[in-house]
C-alpha positions as CSV (number, residue, x, y, z in Angstrom):
1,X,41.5,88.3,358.8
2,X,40.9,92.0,359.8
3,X,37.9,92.8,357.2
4,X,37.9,96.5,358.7
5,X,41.5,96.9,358.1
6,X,41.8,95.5,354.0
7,X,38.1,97.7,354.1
8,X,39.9,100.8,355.3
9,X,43.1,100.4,353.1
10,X,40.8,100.1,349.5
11,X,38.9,103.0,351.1
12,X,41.7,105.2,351.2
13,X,42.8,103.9,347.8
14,X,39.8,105.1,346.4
15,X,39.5,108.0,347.8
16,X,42.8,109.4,346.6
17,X,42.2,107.8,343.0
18,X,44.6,109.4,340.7
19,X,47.3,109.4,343.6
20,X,46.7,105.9,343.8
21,X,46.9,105.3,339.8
22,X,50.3,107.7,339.7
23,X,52.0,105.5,342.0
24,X,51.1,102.2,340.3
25,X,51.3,103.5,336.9
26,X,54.9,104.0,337.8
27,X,55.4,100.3,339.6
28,X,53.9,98.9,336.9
29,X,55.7,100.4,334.0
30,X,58.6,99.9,335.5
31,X,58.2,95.4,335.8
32,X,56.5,95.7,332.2
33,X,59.5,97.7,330.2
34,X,62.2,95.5,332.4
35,X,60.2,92.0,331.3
36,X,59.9,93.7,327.6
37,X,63.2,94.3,327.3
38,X,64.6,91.0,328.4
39,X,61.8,89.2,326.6
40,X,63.5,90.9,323.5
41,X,67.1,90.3,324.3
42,X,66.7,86.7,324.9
43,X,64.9,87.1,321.6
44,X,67.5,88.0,319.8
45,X,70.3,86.2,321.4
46,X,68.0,83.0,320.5
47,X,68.2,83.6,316.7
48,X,71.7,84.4,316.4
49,X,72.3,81.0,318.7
50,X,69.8,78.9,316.1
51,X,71.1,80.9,312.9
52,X,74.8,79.5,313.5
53,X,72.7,76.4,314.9
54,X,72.0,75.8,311.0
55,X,76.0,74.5,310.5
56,X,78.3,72.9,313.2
57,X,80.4,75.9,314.8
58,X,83.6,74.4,313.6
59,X,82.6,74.8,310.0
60,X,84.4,76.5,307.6
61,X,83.0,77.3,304.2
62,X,84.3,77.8,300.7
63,X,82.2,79.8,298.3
64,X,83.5,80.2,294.6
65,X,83.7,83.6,293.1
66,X,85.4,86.1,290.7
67,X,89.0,87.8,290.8
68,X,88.3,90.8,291.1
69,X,92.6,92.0,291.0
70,X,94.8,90.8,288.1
71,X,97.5,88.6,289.0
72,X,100.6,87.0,287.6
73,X,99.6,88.5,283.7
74,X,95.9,86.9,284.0
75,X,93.0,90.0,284.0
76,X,90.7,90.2,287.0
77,X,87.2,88.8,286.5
78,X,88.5,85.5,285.7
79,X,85.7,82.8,287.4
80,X,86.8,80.2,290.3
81,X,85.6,76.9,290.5
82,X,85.3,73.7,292.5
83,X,86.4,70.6,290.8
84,X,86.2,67.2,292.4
85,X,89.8,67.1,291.8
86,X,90.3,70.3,293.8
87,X,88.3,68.9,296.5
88,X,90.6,65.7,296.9
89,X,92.9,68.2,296.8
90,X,92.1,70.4,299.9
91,X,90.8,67.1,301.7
92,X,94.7,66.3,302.0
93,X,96.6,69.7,302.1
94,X,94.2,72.0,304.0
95,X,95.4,72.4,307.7
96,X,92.7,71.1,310.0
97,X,90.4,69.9,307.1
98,X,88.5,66.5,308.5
99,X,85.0,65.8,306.8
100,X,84.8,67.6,303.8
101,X,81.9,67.9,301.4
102,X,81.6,69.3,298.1
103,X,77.8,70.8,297.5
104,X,76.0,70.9,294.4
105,X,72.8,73.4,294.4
106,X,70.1,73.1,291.6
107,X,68.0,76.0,293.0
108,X,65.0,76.1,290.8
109,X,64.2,72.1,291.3
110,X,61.1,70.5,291.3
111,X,59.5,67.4,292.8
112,X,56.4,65.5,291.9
113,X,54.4,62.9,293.2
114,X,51.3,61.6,291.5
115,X,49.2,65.0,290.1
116,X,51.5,66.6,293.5
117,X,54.5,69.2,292.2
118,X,56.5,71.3,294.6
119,X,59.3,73.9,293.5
120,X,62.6,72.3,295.8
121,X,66.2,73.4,296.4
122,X,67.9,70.4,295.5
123,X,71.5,69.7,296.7
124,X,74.0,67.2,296.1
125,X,76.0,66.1,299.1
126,X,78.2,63.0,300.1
127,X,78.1,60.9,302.8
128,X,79.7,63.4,305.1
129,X,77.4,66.2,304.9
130,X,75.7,65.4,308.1
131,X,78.8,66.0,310.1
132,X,79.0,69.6,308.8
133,X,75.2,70.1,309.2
134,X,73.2,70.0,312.3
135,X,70.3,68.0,311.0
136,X,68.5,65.1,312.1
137,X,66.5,62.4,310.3
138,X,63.3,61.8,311.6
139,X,62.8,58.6,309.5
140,X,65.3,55.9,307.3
141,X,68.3,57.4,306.5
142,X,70.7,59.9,305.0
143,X,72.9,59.9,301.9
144,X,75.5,57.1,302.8
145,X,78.9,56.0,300.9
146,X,77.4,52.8,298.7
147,X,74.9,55.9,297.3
148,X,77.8,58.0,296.4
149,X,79.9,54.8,295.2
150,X,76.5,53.8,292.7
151,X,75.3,56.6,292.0
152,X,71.9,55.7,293.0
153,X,68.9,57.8,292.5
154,X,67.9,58.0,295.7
155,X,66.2,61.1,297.6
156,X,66.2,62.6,301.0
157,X,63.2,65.1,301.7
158,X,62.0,67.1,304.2
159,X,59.3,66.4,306.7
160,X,57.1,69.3,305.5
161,X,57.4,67.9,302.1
162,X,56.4,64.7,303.1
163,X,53.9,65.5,304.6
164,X,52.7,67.4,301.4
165,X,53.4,64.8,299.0
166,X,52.3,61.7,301.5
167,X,49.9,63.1,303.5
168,X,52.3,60.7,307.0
169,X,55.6,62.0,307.0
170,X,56.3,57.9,307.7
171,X,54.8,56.9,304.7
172,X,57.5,59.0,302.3
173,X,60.1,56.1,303.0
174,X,60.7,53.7,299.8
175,X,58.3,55.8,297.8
176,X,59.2,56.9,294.2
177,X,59.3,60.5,293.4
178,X,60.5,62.4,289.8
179,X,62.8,65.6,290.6
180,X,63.6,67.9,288.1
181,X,63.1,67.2,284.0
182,X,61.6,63.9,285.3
183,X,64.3,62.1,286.6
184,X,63.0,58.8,289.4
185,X,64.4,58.9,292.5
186,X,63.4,56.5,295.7
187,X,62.5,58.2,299.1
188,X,64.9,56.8,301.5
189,X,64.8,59.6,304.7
190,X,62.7,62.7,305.8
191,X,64.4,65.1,307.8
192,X,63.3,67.6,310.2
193,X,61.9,70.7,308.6
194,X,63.2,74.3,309.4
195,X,59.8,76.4,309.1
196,X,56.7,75.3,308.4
197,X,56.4,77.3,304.9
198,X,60.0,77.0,304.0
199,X,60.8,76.0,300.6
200,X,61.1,72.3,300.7
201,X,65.0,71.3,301.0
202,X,65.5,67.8,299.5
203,X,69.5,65.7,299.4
204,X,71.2,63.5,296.6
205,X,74.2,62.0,296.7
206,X,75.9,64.8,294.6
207,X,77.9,61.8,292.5
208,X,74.2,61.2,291.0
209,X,73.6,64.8,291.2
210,X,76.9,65.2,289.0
211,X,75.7,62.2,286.5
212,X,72.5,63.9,286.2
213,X,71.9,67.6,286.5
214,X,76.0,68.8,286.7
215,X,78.0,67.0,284.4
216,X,81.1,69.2,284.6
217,X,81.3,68.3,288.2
218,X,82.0,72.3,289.0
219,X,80.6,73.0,292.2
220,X,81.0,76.6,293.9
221,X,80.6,75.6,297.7
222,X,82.7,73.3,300.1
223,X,82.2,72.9,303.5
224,X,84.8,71.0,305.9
225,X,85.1,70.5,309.4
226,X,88.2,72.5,311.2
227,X,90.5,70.9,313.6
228,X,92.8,72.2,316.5
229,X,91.3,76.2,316.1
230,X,89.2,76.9,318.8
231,X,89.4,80.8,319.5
232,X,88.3,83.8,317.7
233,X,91.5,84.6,317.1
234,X,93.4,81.6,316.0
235,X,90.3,81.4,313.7
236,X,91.3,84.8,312.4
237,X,95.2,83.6,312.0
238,X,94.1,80.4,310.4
239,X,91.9,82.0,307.8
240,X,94.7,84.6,306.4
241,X,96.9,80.8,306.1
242,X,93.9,80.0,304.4
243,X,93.3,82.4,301.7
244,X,97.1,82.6,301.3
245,X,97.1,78.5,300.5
246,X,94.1,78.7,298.2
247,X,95.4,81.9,296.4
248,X,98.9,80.2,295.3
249,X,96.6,76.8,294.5
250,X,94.5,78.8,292.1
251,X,96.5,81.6,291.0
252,X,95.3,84.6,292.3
253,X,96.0,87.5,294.4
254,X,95.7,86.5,298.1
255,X,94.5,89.9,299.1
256,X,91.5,89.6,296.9
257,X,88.5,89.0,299.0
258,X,85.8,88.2,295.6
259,X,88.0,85.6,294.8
260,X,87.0,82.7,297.3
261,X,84.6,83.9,300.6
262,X,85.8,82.1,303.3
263,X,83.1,81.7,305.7
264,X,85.0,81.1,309.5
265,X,81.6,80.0,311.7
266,X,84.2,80.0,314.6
267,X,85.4,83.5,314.2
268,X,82.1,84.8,313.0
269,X,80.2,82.9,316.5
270,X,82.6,84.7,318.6
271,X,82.1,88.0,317.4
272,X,78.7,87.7,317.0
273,X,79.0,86.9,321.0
274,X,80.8,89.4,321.8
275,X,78.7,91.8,320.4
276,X,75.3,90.3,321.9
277,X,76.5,90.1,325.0
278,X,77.3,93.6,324.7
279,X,74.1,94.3,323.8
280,X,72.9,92.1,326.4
281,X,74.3,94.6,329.3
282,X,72.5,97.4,327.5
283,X,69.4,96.3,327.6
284,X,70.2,95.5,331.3
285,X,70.9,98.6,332.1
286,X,68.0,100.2,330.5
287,X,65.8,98.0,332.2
288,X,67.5,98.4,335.8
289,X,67.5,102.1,334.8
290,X,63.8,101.9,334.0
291,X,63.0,100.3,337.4
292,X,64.9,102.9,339.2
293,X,63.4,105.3,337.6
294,X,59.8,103.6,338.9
295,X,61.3,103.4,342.3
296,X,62.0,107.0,342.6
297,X,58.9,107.8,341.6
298,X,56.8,105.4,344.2
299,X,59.5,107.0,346.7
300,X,58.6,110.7,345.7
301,X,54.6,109.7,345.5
302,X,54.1,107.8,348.9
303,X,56.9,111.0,350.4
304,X,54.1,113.3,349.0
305,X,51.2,111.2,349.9
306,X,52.3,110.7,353.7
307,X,52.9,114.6,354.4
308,X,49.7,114.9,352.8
309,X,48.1,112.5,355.7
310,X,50.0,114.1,358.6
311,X,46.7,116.1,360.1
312,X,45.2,112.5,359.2
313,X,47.4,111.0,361.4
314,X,47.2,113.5,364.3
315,X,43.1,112.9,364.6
316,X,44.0,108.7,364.5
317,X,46.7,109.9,367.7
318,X,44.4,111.8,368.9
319,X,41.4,109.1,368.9
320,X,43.7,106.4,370.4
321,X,44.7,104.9,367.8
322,X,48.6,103.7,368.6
323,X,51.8,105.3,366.7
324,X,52.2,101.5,365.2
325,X,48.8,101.2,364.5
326,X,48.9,104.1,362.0
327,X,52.6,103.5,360.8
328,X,51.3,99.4,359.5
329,X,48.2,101.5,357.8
330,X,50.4,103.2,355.9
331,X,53.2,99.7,354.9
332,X,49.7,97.7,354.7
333,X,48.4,100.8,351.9
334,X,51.9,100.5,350.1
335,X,52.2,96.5,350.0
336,X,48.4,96.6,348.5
337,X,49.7,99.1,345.6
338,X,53.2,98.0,344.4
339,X,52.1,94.2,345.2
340,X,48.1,94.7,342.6
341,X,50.2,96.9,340.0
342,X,53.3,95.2,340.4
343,X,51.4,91.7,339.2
344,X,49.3,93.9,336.4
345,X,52.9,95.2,335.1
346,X,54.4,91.6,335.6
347,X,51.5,90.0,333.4
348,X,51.7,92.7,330.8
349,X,55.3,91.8,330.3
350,X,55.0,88.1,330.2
351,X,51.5,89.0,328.1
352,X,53.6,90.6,325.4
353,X,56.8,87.8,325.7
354,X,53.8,85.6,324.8
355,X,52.6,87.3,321.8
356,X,55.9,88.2,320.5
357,X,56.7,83.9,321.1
358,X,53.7,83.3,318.5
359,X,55.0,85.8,315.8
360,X,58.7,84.5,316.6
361,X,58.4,80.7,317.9
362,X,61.4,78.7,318.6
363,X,63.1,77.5,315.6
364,X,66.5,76.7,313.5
365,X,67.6,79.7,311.4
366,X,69.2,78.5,308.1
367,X,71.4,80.4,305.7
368,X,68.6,80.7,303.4
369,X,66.3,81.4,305.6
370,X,67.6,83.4,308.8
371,X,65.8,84.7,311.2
372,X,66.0,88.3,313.4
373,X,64.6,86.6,316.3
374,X,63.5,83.3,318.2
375,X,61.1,82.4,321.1
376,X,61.2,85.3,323.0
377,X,60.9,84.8,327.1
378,X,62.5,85.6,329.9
379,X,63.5,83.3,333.2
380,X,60.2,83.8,335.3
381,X,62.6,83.8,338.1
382,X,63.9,87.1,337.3
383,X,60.6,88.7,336.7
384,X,59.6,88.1,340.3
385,X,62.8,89.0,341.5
386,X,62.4,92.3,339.7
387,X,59.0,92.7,341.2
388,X,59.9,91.9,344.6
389,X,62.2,94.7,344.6
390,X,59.4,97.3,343.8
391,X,57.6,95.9,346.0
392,X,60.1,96.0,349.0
393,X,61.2,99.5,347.7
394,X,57.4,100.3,347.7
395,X,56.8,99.7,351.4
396,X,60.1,101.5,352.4
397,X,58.9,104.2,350.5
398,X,55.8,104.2,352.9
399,X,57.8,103.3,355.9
400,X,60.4,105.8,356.1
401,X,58.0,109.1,356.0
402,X,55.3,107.7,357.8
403,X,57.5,106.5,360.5
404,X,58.8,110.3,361.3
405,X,55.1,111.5,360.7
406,X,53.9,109.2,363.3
407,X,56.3,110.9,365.6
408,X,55.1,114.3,365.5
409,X,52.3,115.2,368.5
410,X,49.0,115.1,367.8
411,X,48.3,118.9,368.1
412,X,51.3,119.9,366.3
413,X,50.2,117.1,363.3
414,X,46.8,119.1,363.4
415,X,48.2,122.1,362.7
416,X,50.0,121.1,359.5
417,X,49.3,122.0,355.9
């Protein structure tokens, strides 16, 4: 290793401080906005992934509302409702409809264990329900049919409640628990929480749930798995059927929109896509912009800096020293720069993907509980790749003038200002 040489390069570097700091302030910006940029893309594009995550993609969903357009002699405002009937109904008439699950909400629940209370959604479900949801059970079981067919009073809780209530997640199973005004039900799976301070989220086979807390056996949301549409747009054609099928069934207007929301996860997933990938490009092209823009300036700073060393360069010609000699100074000078402030700028990046990754770790979004963005970071592969490029455009930067000042004669090199 040539000690005098890497001596002589950090000399020069020194020497010519803010020249030095210019040119890698402008490598080094240039790796840190690209990596921010992507780190935040990917962020995004990772919560819109988990938020549909939250329900299969070939979901559609039902939500009961108010006419909000007279129809047929009946005023508008007239309220729309779920009946168990209607859902045996739309099990065997809807097009595509496989797996269908009436859901019964009791929002301001409770659970209790011992001197341990928790406010908890509580939801009625059947057997089904984990088709349509993307949920796994970390321990025992789910809702199942002989639940549904006895009505039994049996519970499904989260793991975070669990945990809460049991101190071992493991230790919920075949436990007895009181939900809301009281009412005993047995512990028979804990699924996989959502977030860590998320409400707790706790399943009952909604034929209890209807014995129990909704005797009327209204429910205002029904989910169903859709068959035979796989495109944004024959999702688009098979929701205007739809409406038009479950306008004529209820007896409204099928242009009103606040009768029943249809929620299309297929058409909505596409678009949302289509627009993220857009979005995607952007951020692309700001960040190949942004490293342009640092190229340019290394070029313009090392153009400056060599015709600023020319009379240097005559003296080193006129000592002995060889045209090569002084031309891999010059590379050696440039590698040094863009390679130090190219890492700095590289490690800022991946510093702030990191910090952005504790703030927004990787996780399910939920329709309750969606989230903006989700585990952050980019594919290492492309941040060297990035940085490789500055580099390599760094050296040429160096090469290109210094090679023609190299050229010149040493008097002539003398002479110049």
């Amino acid at each position: 290793m040539n000690y005098e040489l890497i001596g002589e390069i950090f000399a020069a570097l020194k020497m010519n401080r803010m020249r030095t700091f210019l040119t890698g302030f402008a490598i080094a910006w240039g790796i840190f906005m690209l990596v921010a940029l992507l780190a935040v893309g990917n962020g995004f594009s990772n919560a819109m992934f988990a938020n549909f995550n939250y329900m299969s993609q070939n979901t559609v969903s039902l939500y009961a509302g108010r006419t909000s357009m007279p129809y047929g002699g009946m005023q508008k405002g007239r309220t729309i409702k779920f009946s168990m009937a209607d859902c045996e109904w739309m099990q065997k008439h809807l097009e595509g409809c496989r797996s269908l699950s009436p859901i019964f909400n009791l929002w301001s629940g409770s659970i209790t264990y011992g001197t341990l209370q928790f406010d908890a959604n509580i939801t009625g479900v059947n057997e089904v329900y984990r088709d349509l949801r993307v949920l796994e059970v970390k321990h025992g079981r789910f809702v199942n049919a002989m639940d549904m067919h006895e009505r039994r009073k049996v519970v499904v809780v989260d793991e975070n409640t669990a945990r809460k209530l049991f101190g071992v997640a493991e230790l919920a199973l075949g436990k007895m628990v009181k939900l809301t005004n009281g009412v005993v039900f047995q512990v028979v799976g804990v699924t996989e929480a959502e977030y860590e301070d998320s409400r707790p989220s706790i399943f009952i086979p909604l034929a209890t749930a209807n014995v129990i807390y909704n005797p009327s056996g209204y429910v205002y949301d029904v989910s169903y798995l859709l068959e035979g549409v796989e495109t944004a747009e024959e999702a688009k054609v098979y929701g205007e059927r739809l409406r038009e099928q479950l306008a004529q069934y209820y007896g409204y207007d099928p242009a009103d929109r606040n009768a029943i929301w249809v929620a299309n996860r297929i058409e909505s997933y596409e678009q949302s896509k289509m627009i993220f990938n857009g979005i995607s490009m952007f951020i692309w092209l700001i960040g190949i912009g942004t490293l342009i823009a640092g190229i340019v300036g290394v070029s313009n700073i090392m153009l400056i800096t060599v015709k600023e060393r020319t009379r240097e360069f005559g003296i080193r010609k006129a000592l002995g020293a060889t045209p090569n000699s002084i031309l891999g100074l010059v590379v050696l000078e440039s590698l040094t720069i863009t390679v130090m402030f190219g890492y700095i700028g590289m490690m800022m990046g991946i510093g702030l993907s990191e910090l952005l990754c504790m703030f927004f770790p990787a996780g399910g979004g939920s329709s309750m509980q969606p989230t903006f963005m989700s585990n952050p970071t980019v594919d290492l592969g492309i941040v060297f790749s990035a940085t490789m490029v500055l580099v390599v455009a760094g050296v040429l930067a160096g090469y290109m003038p210094a090679r023609k000042a190299v050229k010149v004669k040493p008097i002539e090199a003398m002479n110049a200002k």
